[in-house]
PAVO-766957 format. One record per residue (C-alpha): residue in one letter; residue number from 0; y, x, z. Coordinates in Angstrom, 2 decimals. Each point is the difference from the previous one (the first is absolute). Example, Ala and Ser with C-alpha at 12.3 -4.5 7.8 and 13.67 -1.06 7.14 Angstrom:
<recs>
+------+-----+---------+---------+---------+
: type : seq :       Y :       X :       Z :
+------+-----+---------+---------+---------+
:    a :   0 :   -4.50 :   12.30 :    7.80 :
:    s :   1 :    3.44 :    1.37 :   -0.66 :
+------+-----+---------+---------+---------+
</recs>
This chain:
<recs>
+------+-----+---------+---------+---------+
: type : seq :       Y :       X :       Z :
+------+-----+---------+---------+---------+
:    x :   0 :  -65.00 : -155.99 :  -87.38 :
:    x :   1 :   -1.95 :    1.25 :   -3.05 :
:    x :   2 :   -3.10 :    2.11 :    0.36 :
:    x :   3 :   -1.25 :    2.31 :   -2.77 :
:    x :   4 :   -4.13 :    1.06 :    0.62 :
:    x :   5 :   -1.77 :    1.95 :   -2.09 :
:    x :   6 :   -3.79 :    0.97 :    0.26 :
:    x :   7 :    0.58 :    3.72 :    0.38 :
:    x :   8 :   -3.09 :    1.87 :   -1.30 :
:    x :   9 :   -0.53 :   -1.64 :   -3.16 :
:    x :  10 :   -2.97 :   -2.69 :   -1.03 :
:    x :  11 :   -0.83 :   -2.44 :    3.07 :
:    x :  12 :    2.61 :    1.01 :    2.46 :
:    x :  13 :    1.67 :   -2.40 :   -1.19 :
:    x :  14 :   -2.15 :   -2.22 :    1.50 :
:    x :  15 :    1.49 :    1.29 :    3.50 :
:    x :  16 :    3.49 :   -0.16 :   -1.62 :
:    x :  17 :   -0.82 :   -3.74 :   -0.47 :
:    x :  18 :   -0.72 :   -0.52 :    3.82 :
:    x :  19 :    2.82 :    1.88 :    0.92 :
:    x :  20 :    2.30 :   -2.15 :   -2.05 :
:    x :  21 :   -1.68 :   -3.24 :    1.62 :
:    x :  22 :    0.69 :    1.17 :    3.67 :
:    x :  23 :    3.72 :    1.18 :   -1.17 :
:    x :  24 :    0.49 :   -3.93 :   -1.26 :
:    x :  25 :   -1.34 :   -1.24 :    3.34 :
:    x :  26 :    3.16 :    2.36 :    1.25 :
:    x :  27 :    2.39 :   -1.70 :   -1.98 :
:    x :  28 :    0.44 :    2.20 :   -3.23 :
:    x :  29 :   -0.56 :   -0.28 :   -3.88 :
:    x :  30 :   -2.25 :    1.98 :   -1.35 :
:    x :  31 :   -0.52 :    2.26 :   -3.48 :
:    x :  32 :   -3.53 :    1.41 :   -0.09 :
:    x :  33 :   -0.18 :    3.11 :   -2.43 :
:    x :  34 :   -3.10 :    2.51 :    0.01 :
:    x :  35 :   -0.38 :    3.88 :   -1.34 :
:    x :  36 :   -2.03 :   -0.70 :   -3.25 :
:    x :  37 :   -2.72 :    2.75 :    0.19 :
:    x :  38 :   -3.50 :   -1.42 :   -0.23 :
:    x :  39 :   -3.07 :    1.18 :    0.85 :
:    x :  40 :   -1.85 :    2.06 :   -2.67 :
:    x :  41 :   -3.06 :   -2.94 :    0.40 :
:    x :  42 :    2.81 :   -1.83 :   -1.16 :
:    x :  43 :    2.14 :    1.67 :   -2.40 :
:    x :  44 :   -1.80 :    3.29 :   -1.46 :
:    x :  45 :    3.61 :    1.50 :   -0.92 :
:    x :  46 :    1.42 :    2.38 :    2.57 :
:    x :  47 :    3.33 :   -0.78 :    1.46 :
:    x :  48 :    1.79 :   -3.14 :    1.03 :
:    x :  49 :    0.84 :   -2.67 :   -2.39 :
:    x :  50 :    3.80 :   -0.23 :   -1.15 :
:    x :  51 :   -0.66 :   -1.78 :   -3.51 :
:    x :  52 :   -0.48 :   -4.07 :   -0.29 :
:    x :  53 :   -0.17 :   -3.02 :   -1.94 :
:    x :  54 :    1.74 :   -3.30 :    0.64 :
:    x :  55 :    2.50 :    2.14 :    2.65 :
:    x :  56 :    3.64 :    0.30 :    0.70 :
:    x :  57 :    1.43 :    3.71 :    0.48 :
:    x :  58 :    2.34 :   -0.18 :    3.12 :
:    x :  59 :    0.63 :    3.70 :   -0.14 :
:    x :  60 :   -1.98 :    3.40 :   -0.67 :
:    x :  61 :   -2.21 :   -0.05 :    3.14 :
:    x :  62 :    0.03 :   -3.78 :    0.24 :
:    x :  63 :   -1.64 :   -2.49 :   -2.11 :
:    x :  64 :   -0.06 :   -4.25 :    0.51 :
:    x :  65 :   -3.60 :   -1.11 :   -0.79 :
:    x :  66 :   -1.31 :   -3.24 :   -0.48 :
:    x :  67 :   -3.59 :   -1.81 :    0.11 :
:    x :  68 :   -0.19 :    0.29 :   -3.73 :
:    x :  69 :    0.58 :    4.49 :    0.63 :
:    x :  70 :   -1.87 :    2.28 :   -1.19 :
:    x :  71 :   -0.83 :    3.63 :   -1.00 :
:    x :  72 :   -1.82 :    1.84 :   -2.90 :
:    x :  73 :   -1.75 :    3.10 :    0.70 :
:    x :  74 :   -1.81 :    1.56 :   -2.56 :
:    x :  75 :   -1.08 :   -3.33 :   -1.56 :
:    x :  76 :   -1.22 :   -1.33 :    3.75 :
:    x :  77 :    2.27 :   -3.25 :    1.27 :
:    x :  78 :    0.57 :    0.81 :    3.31 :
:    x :  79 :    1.22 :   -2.76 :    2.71 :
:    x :  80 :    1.82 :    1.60 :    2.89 :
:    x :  81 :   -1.29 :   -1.29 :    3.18 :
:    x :  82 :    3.74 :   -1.24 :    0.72 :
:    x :  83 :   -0.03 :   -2.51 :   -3.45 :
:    x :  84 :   -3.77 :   -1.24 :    1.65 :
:    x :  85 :    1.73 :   -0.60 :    3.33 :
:    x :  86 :    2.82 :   -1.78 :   -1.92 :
:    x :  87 :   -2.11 :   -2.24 :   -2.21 :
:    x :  88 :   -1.99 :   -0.96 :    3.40 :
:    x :  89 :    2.80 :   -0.76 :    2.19 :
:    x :  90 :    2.48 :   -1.68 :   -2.36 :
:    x :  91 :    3.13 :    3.03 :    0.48 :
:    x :  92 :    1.98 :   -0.08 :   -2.91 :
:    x :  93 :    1.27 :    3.18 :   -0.15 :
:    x :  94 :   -1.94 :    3.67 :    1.24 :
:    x :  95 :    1.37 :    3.36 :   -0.23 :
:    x :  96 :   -1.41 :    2.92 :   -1.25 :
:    x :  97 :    1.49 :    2.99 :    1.46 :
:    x :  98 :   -0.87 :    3.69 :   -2.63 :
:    x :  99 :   -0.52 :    2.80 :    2.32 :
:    x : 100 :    0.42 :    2.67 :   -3.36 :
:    x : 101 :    3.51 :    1.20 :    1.08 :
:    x : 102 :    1.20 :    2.04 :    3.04 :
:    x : 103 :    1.02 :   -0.68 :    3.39 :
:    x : 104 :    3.83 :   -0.77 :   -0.88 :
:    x : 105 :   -0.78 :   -2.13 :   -3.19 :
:    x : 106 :   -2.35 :   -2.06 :    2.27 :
:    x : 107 :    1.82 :   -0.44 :    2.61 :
:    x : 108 :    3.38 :   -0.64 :   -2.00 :
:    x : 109 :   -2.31 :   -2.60 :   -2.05 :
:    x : 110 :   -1.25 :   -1.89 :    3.02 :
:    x : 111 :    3.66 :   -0.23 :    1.45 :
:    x : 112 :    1.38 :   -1.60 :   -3.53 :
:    x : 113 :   -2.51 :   -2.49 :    0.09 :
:    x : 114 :    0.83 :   -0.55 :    3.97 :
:    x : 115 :    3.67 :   -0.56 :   -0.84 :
:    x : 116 :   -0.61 :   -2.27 :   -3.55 :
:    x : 117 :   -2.21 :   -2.33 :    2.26 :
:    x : 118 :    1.87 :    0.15 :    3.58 :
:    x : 119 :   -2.73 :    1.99 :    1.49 :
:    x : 120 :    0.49 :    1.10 :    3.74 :
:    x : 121 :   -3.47 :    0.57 :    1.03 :
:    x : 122 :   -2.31 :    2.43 :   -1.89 :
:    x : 123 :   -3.77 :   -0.13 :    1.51 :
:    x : 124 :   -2.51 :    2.42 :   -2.09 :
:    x : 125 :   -3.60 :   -0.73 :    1.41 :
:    x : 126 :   -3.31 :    2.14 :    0.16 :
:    x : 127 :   -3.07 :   -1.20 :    0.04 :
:    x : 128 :   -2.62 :    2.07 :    2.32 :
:    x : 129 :    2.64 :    2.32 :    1.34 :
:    x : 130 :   -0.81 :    3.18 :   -2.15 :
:    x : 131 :    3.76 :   -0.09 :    0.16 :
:    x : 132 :    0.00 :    1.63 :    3.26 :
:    x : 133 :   -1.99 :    3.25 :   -0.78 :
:    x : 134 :    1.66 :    3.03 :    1.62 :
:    x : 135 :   -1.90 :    1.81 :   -3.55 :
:    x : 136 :   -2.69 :    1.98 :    0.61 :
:    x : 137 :   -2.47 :   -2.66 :    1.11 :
:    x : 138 :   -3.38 :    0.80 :   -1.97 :
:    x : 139 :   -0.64 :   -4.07 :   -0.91 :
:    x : 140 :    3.50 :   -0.54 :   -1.42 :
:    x : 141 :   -0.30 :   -0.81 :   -3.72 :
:    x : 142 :    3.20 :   -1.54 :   -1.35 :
:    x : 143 :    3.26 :    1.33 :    1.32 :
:    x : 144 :    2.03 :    0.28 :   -2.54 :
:    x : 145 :    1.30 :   -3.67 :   -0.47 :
:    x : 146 :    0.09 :   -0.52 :    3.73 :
:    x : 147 :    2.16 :    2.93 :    0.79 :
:    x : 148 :    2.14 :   -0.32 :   -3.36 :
:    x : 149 :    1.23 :   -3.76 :    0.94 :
:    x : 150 :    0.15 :    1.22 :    3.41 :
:    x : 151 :    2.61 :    2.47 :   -0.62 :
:    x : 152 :    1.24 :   -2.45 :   -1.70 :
:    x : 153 :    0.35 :   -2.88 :    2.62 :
:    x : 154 :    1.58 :    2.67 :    2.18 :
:    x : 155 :    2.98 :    0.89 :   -2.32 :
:    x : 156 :    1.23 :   -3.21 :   -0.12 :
:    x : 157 :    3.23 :   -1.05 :    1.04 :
:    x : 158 :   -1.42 :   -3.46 :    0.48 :
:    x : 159 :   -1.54 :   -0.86 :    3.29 :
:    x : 160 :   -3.62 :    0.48 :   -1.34 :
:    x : 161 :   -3.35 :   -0.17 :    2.13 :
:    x : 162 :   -3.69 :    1.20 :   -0.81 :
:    x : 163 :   -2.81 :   -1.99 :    0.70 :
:    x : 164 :   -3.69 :    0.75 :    0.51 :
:    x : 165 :   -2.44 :   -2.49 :    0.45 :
:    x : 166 :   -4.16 :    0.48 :    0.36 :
:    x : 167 :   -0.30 :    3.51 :    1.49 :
:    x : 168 :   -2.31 :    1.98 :   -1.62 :
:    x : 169 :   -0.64 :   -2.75 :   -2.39 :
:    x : 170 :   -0.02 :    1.80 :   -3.14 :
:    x : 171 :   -2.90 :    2.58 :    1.37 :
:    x : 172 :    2.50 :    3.03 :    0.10 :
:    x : 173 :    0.70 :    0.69 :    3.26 :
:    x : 174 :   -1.84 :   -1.05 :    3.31 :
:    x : 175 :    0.90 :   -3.85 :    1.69 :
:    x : 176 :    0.98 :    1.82 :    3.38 :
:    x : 177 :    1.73 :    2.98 :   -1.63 :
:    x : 178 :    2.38 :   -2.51 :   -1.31 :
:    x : 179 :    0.50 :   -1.64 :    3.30 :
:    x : 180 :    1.14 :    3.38 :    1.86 :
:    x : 181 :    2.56 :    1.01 :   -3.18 :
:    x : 182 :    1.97 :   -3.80 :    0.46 :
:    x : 183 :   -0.30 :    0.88 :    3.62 :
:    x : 184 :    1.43 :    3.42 :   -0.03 :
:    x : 185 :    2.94 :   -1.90 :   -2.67 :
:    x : 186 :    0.28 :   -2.34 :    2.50 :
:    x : 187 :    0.70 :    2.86 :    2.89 :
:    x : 188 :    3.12 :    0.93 :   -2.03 :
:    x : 189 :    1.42 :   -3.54 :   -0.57 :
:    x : 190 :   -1.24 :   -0.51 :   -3.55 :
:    x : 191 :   -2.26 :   -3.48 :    0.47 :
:    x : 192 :    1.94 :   -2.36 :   -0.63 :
:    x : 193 :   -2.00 :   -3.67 :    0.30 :
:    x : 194 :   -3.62 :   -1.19 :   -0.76 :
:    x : 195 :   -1.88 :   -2.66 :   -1.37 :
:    x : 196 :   -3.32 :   -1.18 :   -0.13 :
:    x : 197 :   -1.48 :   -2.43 :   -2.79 :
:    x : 198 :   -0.02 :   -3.32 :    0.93 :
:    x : 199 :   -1.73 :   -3.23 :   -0.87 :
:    x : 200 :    2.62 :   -1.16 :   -2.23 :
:    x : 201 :   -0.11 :    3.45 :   -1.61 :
:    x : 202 :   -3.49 :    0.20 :   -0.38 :
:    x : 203 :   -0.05 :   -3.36 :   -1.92 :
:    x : 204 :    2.41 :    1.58 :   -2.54 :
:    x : 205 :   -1.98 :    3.48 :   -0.27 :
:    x : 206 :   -3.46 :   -2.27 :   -0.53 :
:    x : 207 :    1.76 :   -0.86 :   -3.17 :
:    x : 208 :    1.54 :    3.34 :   -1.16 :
:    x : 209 :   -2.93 :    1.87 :    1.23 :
:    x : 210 :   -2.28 :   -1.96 :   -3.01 :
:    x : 211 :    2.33 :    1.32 :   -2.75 :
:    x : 212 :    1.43 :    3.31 :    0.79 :
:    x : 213 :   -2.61 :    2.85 :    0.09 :
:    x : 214 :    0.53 :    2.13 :    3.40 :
:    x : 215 :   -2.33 :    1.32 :    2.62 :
:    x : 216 :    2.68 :    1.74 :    2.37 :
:    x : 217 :    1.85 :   -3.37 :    0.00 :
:    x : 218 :   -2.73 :   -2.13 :    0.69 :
:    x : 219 :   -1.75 :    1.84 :    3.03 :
:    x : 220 :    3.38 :   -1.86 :    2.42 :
:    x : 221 :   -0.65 :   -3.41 :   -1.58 :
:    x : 222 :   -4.06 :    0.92 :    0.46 :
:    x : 223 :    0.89 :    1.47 :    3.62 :
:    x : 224 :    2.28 :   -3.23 :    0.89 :
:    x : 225 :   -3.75 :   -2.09 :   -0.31 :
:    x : 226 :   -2.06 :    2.47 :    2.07 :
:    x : 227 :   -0.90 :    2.81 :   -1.94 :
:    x : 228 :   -0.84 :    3.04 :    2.27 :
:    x : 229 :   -1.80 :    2.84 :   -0.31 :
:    x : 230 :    0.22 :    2.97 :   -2.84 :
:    x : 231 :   -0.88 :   -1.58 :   -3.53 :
:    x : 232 :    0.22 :    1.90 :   -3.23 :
:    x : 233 :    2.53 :    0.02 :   -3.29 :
:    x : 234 :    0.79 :    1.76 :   -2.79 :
:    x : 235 :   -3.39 :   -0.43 :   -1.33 :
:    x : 236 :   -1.66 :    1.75 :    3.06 :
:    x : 237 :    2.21 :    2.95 :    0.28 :
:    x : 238 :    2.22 :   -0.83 :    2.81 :
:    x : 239 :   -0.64 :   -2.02 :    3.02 :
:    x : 240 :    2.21 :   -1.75 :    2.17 :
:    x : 241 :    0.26 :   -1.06 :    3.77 :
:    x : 242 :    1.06 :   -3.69 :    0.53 :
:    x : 243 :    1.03 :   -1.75 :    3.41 :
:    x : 244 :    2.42 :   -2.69 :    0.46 :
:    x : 245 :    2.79 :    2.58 :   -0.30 :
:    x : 246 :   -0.96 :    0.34 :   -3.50 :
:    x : 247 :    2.15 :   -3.36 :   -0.23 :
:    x : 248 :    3.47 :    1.30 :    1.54 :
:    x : 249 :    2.99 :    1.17 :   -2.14 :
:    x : 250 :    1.95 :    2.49 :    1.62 :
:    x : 251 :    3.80 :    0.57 :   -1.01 :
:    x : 252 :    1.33 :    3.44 :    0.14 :
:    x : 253 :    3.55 :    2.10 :   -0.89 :
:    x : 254 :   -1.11 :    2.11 :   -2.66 :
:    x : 255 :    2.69 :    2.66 :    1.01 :
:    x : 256 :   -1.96 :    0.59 :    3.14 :
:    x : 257 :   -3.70 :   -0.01 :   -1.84 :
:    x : 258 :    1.92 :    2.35 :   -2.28 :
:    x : 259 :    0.62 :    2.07 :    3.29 :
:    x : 260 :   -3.53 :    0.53 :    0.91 :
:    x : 261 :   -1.76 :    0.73 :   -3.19 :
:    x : 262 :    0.26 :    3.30 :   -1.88 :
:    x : 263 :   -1.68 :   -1.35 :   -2.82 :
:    x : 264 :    3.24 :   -2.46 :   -0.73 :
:    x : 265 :    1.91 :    3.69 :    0.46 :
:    x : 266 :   -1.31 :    1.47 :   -3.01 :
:    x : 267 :    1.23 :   -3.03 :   -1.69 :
:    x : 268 :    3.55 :   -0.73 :    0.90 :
:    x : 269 :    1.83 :    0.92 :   -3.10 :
:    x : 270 :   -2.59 :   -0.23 :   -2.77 :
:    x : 271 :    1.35 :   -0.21 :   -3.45 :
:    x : 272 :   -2.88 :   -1.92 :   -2.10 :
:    x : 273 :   -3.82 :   -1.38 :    0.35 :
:    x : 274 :   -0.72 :    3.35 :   -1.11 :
:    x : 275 :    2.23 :    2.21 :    2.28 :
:    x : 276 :   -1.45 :   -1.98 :    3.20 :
:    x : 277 :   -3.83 :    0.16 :   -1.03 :
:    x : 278 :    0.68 :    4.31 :   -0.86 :
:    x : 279 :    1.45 :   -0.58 :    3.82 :
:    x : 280 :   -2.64 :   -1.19 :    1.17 :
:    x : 281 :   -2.74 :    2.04 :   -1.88 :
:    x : 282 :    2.39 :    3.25 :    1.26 :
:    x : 283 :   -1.32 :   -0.60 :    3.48 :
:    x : 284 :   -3.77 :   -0.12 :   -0.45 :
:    x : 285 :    0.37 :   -4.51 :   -0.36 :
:    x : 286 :   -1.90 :   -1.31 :   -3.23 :
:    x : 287 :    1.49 :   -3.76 :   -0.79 :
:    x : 288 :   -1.29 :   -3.28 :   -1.52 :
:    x : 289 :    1.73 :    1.05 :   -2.96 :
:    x : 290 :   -1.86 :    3.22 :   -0.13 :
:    x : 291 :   -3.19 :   -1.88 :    0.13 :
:    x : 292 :    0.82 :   -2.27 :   -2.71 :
:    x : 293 :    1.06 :    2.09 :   -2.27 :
:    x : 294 :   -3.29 :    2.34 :    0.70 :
:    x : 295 :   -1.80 :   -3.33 :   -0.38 :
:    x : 296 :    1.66 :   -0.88 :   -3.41 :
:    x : 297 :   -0.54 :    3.49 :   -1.51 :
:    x : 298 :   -3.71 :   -0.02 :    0.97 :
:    x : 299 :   -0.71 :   -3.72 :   -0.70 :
:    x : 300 :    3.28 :   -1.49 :   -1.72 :
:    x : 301 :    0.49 :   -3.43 :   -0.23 :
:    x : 302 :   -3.99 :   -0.62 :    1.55 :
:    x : 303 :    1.73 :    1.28 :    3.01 :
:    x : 304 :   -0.34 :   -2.94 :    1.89 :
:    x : 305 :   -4.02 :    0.05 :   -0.66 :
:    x : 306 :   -0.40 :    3.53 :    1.87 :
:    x : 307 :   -2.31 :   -0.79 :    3.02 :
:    x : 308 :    1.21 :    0.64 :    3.60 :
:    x : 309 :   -1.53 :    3.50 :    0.65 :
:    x : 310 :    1.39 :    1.49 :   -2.95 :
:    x : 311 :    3.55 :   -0.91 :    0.88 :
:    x : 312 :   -0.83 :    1.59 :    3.63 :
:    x : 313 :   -1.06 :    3.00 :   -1.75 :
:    x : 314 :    3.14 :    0.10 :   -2.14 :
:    x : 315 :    1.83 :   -0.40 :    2.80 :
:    x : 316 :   -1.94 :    2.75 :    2.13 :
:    x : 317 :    0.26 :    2.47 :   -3.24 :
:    x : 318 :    4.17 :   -0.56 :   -0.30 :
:    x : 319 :    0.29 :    0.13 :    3.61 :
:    x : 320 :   -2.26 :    3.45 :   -0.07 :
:    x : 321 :    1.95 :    1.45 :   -2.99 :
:    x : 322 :    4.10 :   -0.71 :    1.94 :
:    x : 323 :   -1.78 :    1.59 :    2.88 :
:    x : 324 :    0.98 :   -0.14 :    3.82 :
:    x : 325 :    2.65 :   -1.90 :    1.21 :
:    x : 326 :    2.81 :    1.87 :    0.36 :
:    x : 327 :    2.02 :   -2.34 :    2.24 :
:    x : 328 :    1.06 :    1.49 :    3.11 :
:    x : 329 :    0.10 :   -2.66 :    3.39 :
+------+-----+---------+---------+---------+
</recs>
């Protein structure tokens, strides 16, 4: 059995990815970790994911083989994906970066040639924080549009495919409990499919990874795992998060059924670009994490990554203000 897991919201997801793949090979399957390569604008001041490398192998047009040597240039800046730190920490040979430019058919057709060149039965896309289970119109949600692109994605494919979410409310988006009742209304209709929660032997390997690859989302299970509790602050102040032991459980859900109960993921189930899903989005009163970077870069440019934390909340506050309402209906 071969296992392909890919940190699903861009930057340190793949962090989760990573302990997802290590309870899949206590299951009994290979894995192939692979990541969305969109960094955060503290990270990479250029909005958009990253499709462009050095030292990298081009598998196909949404697909790209990556090494501990990869790299990308953007505007002059060396960037290190967060996957290439994991790799370089752990010893993996081979990452995957997976470009989220294209539409819903060239993604999901790219994913599926890469499945059948490497003998790929299992697909698992993982979420840090579990932003990826927004019904929409929440007034704390802040980056939607990767989460609900790949999991459109995850849903169309023909290969058994499962999403998982670890460290609920994690990434300061959406409330610790909140997150709890949506897997539990999933759950009702038959879409949880298994569980995990970190163990020893996984905490030992996320000690290591943890030192290299820059995450907060990610971190807050391995942090919850040693006794964290209590609501502590990230993102520079501007979010804050609940942590209890739960924090540290990975929950594994069909993404058809998640698709089910969300009209946000409705608005996006046959976008044709990046572009075409943020307009989507932006249609029904939702401002993105791509609309704040590119606000960011156009104000501040590559010094991006500089802006304190209450100016990007006001940013925020001023796109959200400007889409108005919400205009989902549920």
């Amino acid at each position: 059995m071969k296992a392909f897991v890919f940190g699903l919201g861009g930057g340190g997801d793949v962090v989760s990815a990573y302990v997802a793949a290590l309870y899949l090979e206590s299951k009994g399957y290979e894995t192939i970790l692979g990541a969305v390569t969109w960094e955060r604008y503290v990270e990479d001041p250029v909005p958009g994911p990253i499709c462009d490398f050095e030292n990298h192998v081009r598998v196909n047009d949404i697909i790209t083989e990556l090494n501990s040597r990869s790299y990308s240039i953007r505007l002059g800046k060396v960037v290190i994906p967060q996957i290439v730190r994991l790799m370089k920490s752990t010893g993996i040979p081979k990452g995957y970066s997976i470009c989220i430019k294209k539409g819903l058919k060239d993604l999901v057709k790219g994913i599926e040639d890469f499945s059948e060149r490497n003998n790929v039965n299992l697909v698992v896309g993982v979420d840090a924080g579990g932003d990826i289970l927004a019904k929409g119109c929440e007034k704390t949600l802040g980056s939607p549009l990767i989460d609900f692109i790949m999991l459109n994605v995850l849903g169309n494919l023909r290969i058994k495919s499962l999403l998982a979410t670890i460290g609920a409310g994690s990434d300061g988006e959406l409330e610790h409990d909140y997150i709890l009742q949506r897997i539990s209304e999933i759950a009702r209709l038959g879409g949880l499919k298994d569980s995990k929660g970190i163990d020893e032997s996984i905490a030992e390997k996320l000690e290591i990874v943890l030192n290299d690859v820059r995450t907060e989302a990610s971190r807050i299970p391995y942090e919850a795992f040693h006794g964290l509790y209590g609501r502590v602050k990230i993102r520079g102040g501007t979010r804050e998060v609940y942590v209890t032991p739960v924090s540290s459980i990975m929950f594994f859900l069909d993404p058809k059924v998640v698709i089910s109960t969300s009209p946000l993921a409705q608005v996006l189930k046959d976008f044709s670009s990046l572009d075409d899903a943020n307009r989507r989005l932006n249609e029904v009163g939702i401002f993105t994490e791509y609309d704040l970077e590119k606000e960011l870069f156009a104000r501040y440019g590559t010094k991006s990554s500089e802006v304190e934390g209450e100016d990007v909340l006001r940013i925020r506050e001023e796109g959200k203000k400007r889409l108005g309402d919400c205009k989902l209906v549920y």
